[in-house]
N, C-alpha and C positions, 0 to 999 in steps of 0.2 A: 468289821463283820458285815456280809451281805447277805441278806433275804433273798432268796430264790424261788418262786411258787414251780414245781416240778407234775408231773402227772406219771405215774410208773402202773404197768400193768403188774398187776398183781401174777406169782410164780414163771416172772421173765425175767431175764437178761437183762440189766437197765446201766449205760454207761454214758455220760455226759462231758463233752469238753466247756471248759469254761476260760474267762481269762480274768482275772484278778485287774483292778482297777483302783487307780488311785482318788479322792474327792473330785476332781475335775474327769473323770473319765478317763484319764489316758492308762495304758498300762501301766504297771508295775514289776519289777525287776522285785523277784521273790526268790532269790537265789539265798540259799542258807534257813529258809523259814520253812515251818511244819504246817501243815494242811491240813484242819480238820471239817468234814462234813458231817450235819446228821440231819434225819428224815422223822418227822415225827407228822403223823396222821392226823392231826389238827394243832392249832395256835396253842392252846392250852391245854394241850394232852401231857401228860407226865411221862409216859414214856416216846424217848427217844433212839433212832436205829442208825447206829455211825457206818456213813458209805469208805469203801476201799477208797485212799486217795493216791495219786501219782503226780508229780512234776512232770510233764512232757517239755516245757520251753522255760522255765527261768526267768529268763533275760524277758522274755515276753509274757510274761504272769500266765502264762498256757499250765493247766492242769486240769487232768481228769479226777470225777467221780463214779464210783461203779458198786452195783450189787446184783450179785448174783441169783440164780432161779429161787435157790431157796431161802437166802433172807430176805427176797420178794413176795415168799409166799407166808406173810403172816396176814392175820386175822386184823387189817386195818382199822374194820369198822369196832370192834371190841375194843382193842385199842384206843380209837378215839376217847375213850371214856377216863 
């Protein structure tokens, strides 16, 4: 699992490429494996919001995250709580 601190405008478009990494940094070949992200609006917030995922590269641990306008457009700071 990796920690990613991200910034997303609230009721936008938000799409991130990333590359999956092995301990030592190097890529990782994630051909066959499931993807999951989620966004939650502080450390210890209870709720959490799972982003769209894609494999773009495999071989080369490349995969996108993405959320669209409107499940950008929640009440983050409420949320926090």
């Amino acid at each position: 699992m990796q920690l990613v601190n991200l910034s997303i405008d609230q009721a936008s478009t938000y799409s991130k490429q990333l590359v999956a990494t092995d301990s030592s940094g190097a890529a990782m070949d994630i051909t066959g494996y499931t993807i999951k992200a989620v966004a939650k609006p502080g450390y210890v917030s209870f709720n959490a919001y799972e982003f769209h995922t894609t494999i773009i590269d495999p071989e080369n641990g490349v995969f996108e995250i993405s959320m669209d306008e409107i499940e950008t457009y929640r009440d983050w700071e409420t949320d926090r709580k």
